[in-house]
KOLKOLDREN-714795 format. One record per atom (N, C-alpha, C): x, y, z. Coordinates in pm, whole numbers, plus 50000, padded with zeros to 5 digits. Atoms other than C-alpha are relative to their C-alpha. Example, Ala and Ser with C-alpha at 12.3 -4.5 7.8 and 13.67 -1.06 7.14 Angstrom:
<pts>
500894988150000/512304955050780/500905012050000/499184988149994/513674989450714/499235010950073/
</pts>
This chain:
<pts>
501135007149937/522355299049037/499345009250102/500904989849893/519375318649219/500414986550102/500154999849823/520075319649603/498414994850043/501835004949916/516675301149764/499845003350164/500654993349815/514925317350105/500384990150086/499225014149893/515905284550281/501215001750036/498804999849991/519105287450219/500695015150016/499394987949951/519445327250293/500085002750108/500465000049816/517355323650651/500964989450020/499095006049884/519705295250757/501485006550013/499134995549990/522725314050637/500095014450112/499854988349940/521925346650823/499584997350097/500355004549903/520405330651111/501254999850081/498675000649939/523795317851157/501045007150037/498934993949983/525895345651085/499605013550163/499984993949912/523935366251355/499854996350123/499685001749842/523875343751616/501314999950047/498554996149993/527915346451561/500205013450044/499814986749950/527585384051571/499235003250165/500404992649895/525605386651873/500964991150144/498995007549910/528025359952060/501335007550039/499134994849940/530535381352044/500195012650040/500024984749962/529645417052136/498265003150065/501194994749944/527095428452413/499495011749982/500874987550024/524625453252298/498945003150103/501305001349872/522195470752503/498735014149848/500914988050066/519075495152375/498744999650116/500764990549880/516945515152644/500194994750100/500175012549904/518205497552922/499945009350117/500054989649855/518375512253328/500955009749946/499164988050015/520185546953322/500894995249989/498175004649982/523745541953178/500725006450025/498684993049971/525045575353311/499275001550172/500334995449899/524955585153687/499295016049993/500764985149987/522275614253761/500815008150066/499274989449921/523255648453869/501395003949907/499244994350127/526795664953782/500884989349978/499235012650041/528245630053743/499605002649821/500765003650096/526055627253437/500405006749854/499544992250165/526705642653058/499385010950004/500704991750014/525535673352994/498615003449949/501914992850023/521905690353010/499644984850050/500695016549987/521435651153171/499465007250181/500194996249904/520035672653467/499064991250091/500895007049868/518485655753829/498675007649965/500994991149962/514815659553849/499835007150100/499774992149826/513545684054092/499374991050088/500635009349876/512535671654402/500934999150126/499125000349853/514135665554737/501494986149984/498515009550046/517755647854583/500785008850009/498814994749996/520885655554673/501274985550027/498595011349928/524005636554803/499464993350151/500155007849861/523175608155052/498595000750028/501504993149971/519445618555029/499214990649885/500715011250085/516985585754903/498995009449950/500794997750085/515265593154597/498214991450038/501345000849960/511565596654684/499165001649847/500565002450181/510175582954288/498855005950057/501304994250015/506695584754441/499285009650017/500494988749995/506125616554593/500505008549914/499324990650032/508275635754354/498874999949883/500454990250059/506485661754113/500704999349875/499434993550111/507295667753754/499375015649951/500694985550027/506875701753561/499695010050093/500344990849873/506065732753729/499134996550081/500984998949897/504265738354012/498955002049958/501265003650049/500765724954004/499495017950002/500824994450021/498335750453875/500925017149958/499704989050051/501015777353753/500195007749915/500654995450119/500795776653432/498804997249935/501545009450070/497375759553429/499684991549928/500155015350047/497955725853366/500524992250091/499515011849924/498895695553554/498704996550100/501485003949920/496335680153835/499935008150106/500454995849886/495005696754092/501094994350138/498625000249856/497455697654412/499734987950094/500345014349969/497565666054574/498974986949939/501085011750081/495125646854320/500204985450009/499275009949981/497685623154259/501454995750049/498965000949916/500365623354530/499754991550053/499605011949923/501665599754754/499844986449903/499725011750122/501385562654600/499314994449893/500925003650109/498655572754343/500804998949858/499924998150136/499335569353962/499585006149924/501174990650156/497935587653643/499064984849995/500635011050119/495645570253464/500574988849919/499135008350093/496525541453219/499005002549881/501394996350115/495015542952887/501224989349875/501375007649944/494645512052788/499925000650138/499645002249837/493535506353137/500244987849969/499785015149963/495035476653295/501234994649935/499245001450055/497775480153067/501845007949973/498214993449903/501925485653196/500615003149862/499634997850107/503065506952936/501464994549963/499405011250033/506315490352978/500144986549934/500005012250066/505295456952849/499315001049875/500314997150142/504335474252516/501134995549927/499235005750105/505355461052199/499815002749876/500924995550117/505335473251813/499514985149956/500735013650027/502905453651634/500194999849871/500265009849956/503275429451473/501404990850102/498985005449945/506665423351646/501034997849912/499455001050161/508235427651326/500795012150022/499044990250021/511205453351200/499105013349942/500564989250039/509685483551150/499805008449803/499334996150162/511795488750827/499214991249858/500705007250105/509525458950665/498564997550009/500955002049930/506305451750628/499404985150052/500045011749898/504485428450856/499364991949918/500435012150082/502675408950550/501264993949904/499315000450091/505915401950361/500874985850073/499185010549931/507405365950408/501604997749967/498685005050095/510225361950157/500455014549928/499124984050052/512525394950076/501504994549959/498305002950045/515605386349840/500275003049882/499064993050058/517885396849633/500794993449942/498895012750073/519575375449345/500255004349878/499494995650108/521675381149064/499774987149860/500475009650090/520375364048730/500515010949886/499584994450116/522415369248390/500745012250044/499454983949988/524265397648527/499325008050046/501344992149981/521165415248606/499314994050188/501175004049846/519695418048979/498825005050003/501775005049989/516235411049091/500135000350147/501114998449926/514185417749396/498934988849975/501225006849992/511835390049481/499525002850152/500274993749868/509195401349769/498694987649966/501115009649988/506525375149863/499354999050100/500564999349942/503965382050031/499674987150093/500375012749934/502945359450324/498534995049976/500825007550068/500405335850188/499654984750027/500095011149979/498715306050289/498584992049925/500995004450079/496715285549989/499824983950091/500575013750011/494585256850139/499204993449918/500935005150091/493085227949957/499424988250025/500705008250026/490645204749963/499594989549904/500625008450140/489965173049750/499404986050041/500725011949970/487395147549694/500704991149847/499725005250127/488395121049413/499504984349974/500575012350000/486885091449279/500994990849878/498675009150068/489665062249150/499354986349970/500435015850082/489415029248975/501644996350024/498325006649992/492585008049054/499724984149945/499735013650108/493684976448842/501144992650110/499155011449972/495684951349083/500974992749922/499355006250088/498234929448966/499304986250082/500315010849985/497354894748926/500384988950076/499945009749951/496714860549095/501334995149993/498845001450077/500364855248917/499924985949978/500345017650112/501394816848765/500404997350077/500005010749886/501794798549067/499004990249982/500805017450057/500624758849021/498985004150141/500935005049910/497574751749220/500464981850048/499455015849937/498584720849405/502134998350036/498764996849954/502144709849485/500594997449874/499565002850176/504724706349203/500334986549956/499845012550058/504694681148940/500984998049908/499255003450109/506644662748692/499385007049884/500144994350157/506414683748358/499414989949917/500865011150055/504284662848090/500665001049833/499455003950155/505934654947717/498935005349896/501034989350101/504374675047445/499804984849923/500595010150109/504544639447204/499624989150027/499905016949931/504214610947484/498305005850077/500644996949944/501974630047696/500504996750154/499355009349910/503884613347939/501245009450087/499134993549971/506144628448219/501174995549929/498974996350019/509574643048108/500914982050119/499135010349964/512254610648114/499424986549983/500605014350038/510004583148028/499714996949838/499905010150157/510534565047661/498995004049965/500974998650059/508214573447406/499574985349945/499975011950059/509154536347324/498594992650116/500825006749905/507004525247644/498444995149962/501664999850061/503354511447616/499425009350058/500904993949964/500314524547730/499995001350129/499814993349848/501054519148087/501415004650012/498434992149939/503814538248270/500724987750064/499245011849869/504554505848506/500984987849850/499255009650087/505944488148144/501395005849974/498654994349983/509534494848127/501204997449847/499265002350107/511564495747786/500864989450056/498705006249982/514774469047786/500825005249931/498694989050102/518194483347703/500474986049886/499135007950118/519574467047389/502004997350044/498665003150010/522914453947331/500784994850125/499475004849866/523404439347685/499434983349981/500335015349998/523704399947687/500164994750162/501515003650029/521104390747869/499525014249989/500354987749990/519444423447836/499395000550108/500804996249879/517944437748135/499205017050004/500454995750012/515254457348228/500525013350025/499444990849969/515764494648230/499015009050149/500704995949920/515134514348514/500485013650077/499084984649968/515914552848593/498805010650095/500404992149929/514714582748775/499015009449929/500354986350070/512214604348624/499825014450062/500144990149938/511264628448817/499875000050144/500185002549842/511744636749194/498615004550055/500784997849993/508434655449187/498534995149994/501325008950042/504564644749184/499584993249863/500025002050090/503574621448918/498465007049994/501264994550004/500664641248769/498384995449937/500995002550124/498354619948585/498964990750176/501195005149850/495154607948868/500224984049933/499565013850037/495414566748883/497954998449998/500925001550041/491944568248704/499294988249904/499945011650069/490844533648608/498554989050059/501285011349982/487544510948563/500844985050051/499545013949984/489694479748588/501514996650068/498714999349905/492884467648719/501445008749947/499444993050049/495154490248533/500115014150078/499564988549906/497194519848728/498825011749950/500674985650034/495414547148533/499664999849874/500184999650180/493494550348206/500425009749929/499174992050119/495174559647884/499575015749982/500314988450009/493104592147889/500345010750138/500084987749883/493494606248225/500885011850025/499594988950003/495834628348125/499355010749986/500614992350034/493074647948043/499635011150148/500204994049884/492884656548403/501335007150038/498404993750008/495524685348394/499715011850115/499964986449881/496494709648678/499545010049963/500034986050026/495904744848681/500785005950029/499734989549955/497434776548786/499725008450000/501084987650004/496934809948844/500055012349893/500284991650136/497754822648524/498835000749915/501485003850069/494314807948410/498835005250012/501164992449971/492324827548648/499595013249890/500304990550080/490464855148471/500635012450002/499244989749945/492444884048441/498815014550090/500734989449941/491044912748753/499325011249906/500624990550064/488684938048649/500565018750077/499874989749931/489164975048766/499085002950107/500544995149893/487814989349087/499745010450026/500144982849935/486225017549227/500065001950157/499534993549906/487515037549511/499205011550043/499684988449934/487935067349723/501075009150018/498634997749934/490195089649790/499975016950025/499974989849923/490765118649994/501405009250044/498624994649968/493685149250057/499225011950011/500364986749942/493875180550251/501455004550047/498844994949931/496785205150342/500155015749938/499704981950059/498235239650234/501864998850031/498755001150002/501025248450108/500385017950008/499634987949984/502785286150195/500555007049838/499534991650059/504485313249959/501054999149943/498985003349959/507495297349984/500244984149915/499925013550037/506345265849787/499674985750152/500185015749862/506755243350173/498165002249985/501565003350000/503575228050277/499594988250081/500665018049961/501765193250411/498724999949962/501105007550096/499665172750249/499484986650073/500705012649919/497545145250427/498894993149870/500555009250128/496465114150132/499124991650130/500845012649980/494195085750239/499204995449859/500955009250080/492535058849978/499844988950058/500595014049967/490485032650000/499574991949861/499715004450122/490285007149710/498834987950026/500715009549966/487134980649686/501124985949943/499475014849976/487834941649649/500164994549832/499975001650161/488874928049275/499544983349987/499615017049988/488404889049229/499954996849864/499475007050110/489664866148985/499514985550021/500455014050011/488134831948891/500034993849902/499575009650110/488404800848746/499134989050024/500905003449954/485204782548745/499404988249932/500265010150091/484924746048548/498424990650079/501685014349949/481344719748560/499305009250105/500534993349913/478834727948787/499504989550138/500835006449885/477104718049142/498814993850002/501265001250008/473804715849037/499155005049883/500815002950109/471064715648776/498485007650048/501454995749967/468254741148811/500015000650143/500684999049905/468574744049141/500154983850101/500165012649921/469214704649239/501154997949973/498954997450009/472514696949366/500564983849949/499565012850039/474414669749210/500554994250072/499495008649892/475124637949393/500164985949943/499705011850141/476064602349276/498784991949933/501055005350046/472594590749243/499715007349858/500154994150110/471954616748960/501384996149921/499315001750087/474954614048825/499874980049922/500085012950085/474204575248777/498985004649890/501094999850045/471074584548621/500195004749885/498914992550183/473304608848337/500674990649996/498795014450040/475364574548327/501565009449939/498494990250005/478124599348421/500065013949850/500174987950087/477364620548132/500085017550020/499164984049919/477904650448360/501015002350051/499014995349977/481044648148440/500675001449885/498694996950092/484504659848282/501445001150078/498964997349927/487844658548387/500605018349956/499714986149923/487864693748519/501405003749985/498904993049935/491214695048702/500034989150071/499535011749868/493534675448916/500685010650062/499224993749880/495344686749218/500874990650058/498355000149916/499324677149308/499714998550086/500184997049855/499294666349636/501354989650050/499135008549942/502364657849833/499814994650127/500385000949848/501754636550122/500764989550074/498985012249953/505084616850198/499904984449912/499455017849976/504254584450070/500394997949812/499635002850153/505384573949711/499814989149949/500995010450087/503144551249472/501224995649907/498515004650155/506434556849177/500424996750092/498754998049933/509614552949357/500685008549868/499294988450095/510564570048982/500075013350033/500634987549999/509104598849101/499425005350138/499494993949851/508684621149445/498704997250030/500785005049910/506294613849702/498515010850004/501404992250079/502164623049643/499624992249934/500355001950102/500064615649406/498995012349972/500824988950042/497074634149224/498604999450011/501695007549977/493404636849317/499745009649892/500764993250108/490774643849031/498885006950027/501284997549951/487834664449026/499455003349901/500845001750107/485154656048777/498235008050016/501844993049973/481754677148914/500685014850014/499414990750015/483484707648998/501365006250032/498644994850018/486694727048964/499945014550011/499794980550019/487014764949097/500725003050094/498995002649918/489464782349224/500135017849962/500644983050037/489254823849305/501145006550075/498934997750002/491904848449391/499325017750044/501094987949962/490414883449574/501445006950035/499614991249959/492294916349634/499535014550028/500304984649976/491934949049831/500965001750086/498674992549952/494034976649913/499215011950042/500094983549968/493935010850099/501375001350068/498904992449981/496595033850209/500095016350052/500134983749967/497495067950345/501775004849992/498884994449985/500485094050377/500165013450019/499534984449972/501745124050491/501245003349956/498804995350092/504135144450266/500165017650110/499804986549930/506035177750466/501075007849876/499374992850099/506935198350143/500955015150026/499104988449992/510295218350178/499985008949891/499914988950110/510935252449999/500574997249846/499435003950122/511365250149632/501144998349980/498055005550057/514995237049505/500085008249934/499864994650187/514635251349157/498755003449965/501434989950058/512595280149019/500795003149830/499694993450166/512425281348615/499045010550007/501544992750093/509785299948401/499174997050018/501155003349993/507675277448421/500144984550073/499435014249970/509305245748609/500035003350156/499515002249863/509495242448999/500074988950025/500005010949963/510935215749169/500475001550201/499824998049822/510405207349593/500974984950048/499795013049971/511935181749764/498954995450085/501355001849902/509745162950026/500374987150104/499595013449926/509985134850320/498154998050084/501325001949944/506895121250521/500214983950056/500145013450028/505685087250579/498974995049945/500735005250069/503915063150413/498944983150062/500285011749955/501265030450494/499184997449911/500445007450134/500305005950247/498994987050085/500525015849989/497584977250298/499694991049906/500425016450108/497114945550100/499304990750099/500365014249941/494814919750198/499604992949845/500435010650131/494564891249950/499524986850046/500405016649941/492944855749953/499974990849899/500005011250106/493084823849749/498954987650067/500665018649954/490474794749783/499484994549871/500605009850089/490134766749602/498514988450056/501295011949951/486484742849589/500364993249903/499925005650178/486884714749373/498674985150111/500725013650004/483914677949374/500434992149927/499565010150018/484884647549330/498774991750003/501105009650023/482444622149204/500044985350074/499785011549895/483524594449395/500034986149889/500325007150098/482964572249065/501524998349892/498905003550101/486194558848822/499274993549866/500465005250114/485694551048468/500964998549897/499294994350088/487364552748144/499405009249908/500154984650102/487254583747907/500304993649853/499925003350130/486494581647552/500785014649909/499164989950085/488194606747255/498995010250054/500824990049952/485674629147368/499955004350135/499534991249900/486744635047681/498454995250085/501055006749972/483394616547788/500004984250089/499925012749947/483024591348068/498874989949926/500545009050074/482074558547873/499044989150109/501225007149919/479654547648163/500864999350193/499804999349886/479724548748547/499354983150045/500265011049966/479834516048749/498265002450088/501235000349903/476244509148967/500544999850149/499444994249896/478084514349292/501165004049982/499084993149978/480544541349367/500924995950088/498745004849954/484534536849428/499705002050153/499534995149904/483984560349712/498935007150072/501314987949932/481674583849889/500245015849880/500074991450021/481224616949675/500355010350110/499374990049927/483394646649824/500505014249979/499324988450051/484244683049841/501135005050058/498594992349938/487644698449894/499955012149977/500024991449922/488294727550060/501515010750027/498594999049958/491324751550102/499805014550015/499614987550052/491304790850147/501105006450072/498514994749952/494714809650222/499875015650002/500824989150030/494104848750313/501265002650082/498854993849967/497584868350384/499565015449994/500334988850021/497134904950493/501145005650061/498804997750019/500204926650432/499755013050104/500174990549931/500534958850675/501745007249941/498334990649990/503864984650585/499535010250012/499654983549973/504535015450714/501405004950052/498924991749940/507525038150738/500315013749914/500194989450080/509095068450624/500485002749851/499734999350145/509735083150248/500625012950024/499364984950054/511365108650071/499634996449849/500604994250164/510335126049705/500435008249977/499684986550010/510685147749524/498755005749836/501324994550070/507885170949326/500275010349856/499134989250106/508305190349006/498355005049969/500964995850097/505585212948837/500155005749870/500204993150165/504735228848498/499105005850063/501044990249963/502995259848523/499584999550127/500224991349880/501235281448754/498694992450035/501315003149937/498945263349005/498875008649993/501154996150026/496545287748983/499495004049856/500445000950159/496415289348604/499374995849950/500595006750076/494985280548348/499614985250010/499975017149977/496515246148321/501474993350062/498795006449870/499205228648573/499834986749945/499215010849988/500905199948569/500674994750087/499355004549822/502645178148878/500274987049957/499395014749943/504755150248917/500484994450081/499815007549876/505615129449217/500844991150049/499025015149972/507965102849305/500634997250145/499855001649842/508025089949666/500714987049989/499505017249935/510465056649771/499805003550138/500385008249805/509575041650168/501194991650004/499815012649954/511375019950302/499784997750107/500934993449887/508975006150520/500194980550076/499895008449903/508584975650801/498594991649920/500865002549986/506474951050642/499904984750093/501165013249967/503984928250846/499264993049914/501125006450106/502364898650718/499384988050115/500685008749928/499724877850875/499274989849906/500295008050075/498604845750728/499124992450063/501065012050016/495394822950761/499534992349941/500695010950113/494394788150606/499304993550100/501095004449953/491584771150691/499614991249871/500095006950134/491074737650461/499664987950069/500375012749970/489254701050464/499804992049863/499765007750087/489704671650266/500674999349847/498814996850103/492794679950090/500594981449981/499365008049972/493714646949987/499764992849842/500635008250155/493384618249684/499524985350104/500915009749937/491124590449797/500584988049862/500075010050097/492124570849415/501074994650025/498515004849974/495764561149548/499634991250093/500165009749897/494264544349840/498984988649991/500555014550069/491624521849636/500504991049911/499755007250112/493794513949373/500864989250020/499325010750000/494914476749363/501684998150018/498124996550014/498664488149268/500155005150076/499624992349890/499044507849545/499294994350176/500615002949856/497104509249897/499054988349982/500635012550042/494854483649742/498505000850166/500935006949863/491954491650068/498475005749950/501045003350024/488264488750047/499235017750000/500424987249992/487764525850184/501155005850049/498764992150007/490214555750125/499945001550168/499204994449897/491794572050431/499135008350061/500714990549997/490374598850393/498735004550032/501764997650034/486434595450366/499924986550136/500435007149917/486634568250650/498995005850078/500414995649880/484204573650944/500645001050073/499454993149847/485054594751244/501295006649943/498714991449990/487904611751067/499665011849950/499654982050039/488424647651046/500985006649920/498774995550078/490484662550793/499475012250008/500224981550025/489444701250862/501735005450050/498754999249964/492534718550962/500215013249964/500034984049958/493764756751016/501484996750038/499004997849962/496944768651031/500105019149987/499784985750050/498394806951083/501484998450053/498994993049998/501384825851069/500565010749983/499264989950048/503294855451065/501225005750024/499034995650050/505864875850949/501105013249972/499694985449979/508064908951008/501605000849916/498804999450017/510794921450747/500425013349971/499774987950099/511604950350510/499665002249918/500854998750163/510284959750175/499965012749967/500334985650086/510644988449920/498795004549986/500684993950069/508055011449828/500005008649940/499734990050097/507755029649548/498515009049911/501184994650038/504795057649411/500375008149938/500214990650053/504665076249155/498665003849862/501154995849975/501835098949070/500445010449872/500224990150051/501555124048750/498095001849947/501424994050028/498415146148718/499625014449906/500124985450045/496955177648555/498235006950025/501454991449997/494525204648651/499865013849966/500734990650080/492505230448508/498855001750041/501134996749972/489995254048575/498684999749935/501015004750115/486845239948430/498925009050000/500764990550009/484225257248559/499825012350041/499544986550063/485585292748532/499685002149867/500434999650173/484955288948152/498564996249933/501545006150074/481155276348176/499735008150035/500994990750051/478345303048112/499414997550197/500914998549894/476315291048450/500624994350103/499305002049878/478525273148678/500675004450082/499074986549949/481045298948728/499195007850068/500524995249887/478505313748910/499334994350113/501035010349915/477505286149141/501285001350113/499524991749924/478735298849495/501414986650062/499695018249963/479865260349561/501864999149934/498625002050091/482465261549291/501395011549925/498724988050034/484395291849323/501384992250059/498435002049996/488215287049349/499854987249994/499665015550016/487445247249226/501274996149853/499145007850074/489675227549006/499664986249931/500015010050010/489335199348808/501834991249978/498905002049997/492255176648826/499624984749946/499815013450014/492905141248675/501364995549966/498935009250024/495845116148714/500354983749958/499735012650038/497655082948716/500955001050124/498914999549900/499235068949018/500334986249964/499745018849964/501375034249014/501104999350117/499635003149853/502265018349318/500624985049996/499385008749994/504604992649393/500664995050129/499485004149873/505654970849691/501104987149956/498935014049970/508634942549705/500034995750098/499825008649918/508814913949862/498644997450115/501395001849952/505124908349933/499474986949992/500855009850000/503484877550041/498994997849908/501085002050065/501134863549805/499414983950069/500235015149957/498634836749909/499894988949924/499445008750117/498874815449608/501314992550004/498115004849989/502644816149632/500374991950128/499895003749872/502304807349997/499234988250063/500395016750013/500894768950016/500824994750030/499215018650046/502754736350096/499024997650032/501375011950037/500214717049928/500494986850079/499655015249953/499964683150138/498444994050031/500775007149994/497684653950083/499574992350121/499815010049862/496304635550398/500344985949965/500194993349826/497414620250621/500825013450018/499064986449934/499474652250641/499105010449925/500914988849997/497734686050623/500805013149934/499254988950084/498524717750414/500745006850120/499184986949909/500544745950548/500155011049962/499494986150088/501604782350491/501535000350028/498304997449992/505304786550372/499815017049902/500104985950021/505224827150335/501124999349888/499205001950127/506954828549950/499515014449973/500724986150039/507494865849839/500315006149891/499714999750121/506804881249531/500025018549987/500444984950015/506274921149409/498555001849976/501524994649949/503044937449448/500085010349907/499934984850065/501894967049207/498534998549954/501734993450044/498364987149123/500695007249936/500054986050107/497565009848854/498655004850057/501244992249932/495375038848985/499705012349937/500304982750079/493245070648768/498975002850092/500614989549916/491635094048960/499715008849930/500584986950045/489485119248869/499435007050130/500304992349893/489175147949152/499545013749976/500744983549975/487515185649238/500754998650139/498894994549848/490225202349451/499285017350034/500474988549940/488455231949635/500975006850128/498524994650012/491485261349706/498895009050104/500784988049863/490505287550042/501515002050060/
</pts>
């Protein structure tokens, strides 16, 4: 195995601060023999007025013969008593000279890396000049988010029977309403049966022209989730890096991106007509012919209409149903690239540590209208006529949830290439884990989360005007929160570049694009244990008010980049 420069400078570092620990050396230091006939031979006293017991007079004393006898030296007293020569430089104590560059004489002063390794039996000389390649890059990215994911819109319900239509645990034997109850056989007297179906919301809206809990169709009014939204489109970015790396392979590298906003929607019926917004007067006038059962919305709000079944019910919304799902991200990092590990042919591999900071902001809001009007639904999914006054007041609900994620801490990687960066054509791969501190901050902001048809309907609250839509009440409502834990991150990044325009006829001479590069990759990025605002709801119907319960899921982008890296 080749010996690596890292690992020769720390070894010899070491072994000579051992050698110089234990043996004091000197080189040109004050006289180390006594002048005169103390001294070694031919180590003769200058002349001058010295003898035994007789202070050495440095400044008046004379070298060389006597001025002017062989016709050289200065003129006789020129520079006696406490003058000096000249300096040349002036101003400069030839004492505090130094060779330049401060380097061993024996090497030269551009040479960083000098070693000596035995490969196959055979030794090698590697000499590497000291070298410092910087680079520059602009790059323009498209990143793909991961999705809204399948989290229910609303709170959770009883599951619905693929052949009854009917929640899971209720008789297919039953009639048309839910409130009719099979009898068990073979019991003298028989008695009615009566069991648990579900502890969760019953999901079907208590949608009904007449005195009947809910008409036979209103199943048609079925939840959503966010598997339904449209799947995100790709995005365009930014992204930016600068650093240099030495001779030696080390280096630092400074990333930053910025990533625009993606959204996802889910967008049933509409508001308005040309321009005129729908309200119940028009809609009498379409004799309901504009609505559809859209979507219902789960809502738990303590009180329980079943006792079969967990506390809530379901409001409908027949004018409109939408419900949108937004993400953006940016990020940065600093990588401090140690000396190569492993040198092939054509393979290097570095290790690397740094840190890393990831942002996510995401948001979820739902709008849904409510017609304020009950009817029954024909096979067509068609209200079969609207009464001449409305159950209720016409209403819109309101909800958006906007969690913005913050991590940062440090990483370690490790880097491999193919081929020669300045070649032809290169290759690079990447792989950074963090483990980093994440923050999460959460805001909802929501009004008239509620079902208004539980509190007109005869079987139940049986009152003239819902809860909800009374005068003087306020159902707006805001909640925040946040959140500090841990969370993986994980990046990895392969790319390849090549000199493009080196090989064109007229560019290659364009002064702009000397030493450029074209480079294009693929980065994917991954976070755990990330807040999503979807996931993060307790849906609640008034009188009680939603909330955020921070629920965490994994996070991951796909990111291509196409960049011009400019090398100095």
């Amino acid at each position: 195995m080749r010996i690596q420069p890292w690992f020769q400078a720390v070894f010899g570092a070491s072994a000579l601060m051992a050698a110089s620990a234990a043996t004091d050396l000197f080189a040109q230091s004050p006289t180390p023999y006594p002048m005169g006939a103390g001294g070694p031979p031919a180590y003769a006293a200058p002349r001058g007025n010295m003898g035994p017991g007789v202070p050495v007079n440095y400044e008046g004393m004379q070298y060389g013969p006597p001025p002017g006898q062989y016709g050289y030296g200065p003129p006789p007293g020129q520079y006696g008593g406490a003058q000096t020569p000249p300096q040349y430089p002036p101003g400069l104590d030839p004492t505090q000279m130094q060779p330049w560059p401060m380097v061993s004489p024996y090497q030269s002063a551009n040479i960083g890396v000098d070693q000596t390794y035995n490969k196959n039996g055979l030794w090698f000389r590697e000499v590497m000049y000291r070298k410092t390649d910087w680079t520059l890059s602009v790059e323009a990215i498209q990143t793909w988010y991961r999705d809204a994911g399948d989290a229910i819109i609303g709170s959770p319900y009883a599951p619905l029977r693929a052949d009854t239509d009917q929640p899971n645990g209720v008789s297919p034997l039953l009639g048309s309403q839910f409130g009719e109850f099979a009898t068990i056989p073979n019991f003298i007297p028989s008695i009615e049966a009566f069991f648990v179906a579900d502890n969760r919301v019953f999901p079907i809206p208590f949608l009904d022209a007449g005195n009947a809990e809910y008409d036979d169709n209103a199943i048609l009014f079925r939840p959503h989730g966010g598997a339904e939204l449209v799947s995100p489109d790709g995005v365009w970015g930014i992204k930016g890096s600068a650093g240099y790396t030495t001779e030696d392979g080390s280096g630092v590298m400074f990333n930053g991106w910025w990533g625009n906003e993606a959204r996802q929607v889910l967008h049933l019926g509409r508001d308005n007509y040309n321009g005129v917004p729908v309200t119940q007067n028009l809609t009498q006038r379409f004799d309901g012919l504009n609505l559809e059962p859209l979507g219902a919305l789960p809502l738990n709000n303590g009180e329980s209409p079943y006792p079969e079944f967990g506390p809530g019910s379901t409001a409908k919304f027949d004018v409109l149903y939408r419900a949108e799902f937004s993400t953006a991200a940016s990020g940065a990092n600093v990588a401090f690239y140690l000396p190569t590990m492993l040198q092939g042919d054509s393979v290097s591999v570095r290790p690397l540590w740094g840190a890393r900071y990831l942002y996510i902001d995401e948001a979820f809001a739902f709008r849904g209208i409510d017609s304020g009007f009950t009817y029954d639904l024909d096979d067509e999914i068609n209200p079969t006529g609207v009464p001449a006054v409305a159950d209720y007041a016409q209403f819109e609900a309101r909800l958006a949830n906007r969690i913005k994620t913050h991590l940062a801490g440090p990483e370690v990687g490790v880097r491999f290439d193919i081929g020669n960066p300045q070649g032809a054509f290169h290759m690079a791969a990447e792989s950074n884990f963090a483990l980093v501190v994440n923050y999460e901050q959460g805001v909802m902001r929501g009004e008239n989360i509620g079902d208004p048809l539980v509190d007109i309907n005869a079987a139940f609250n049986n009152l003239t005007e819902p809860r909800m839509l009374a005068a003087g009440v306020d159902t707006r409502f805001e909640d925040r929160a946040d959140n500090a834990h841990v969370s993986p991150v994980f990046h990895q990044t392969i790319s390849a570049d090549f000199d493009l325009f080196g090989g064109l006829p007229h560019l290659k001479k364009v002064h702009m694009l000397e030493d450029t590069r074209v480079r294009l990759g693929y980065t994917l990025m991954y976070a755990g244990k990330v807040a999503r605002p979807l996931d993060s709801i307790e849906w609640r119907g008034f009188p009680q008010f939603s909330t955020i319960s921070f629920s965490h899921e994994n996070w991951w982008a796909h990111q291509f980049n196409a960049a011009i890296d400019w090398r100095f």
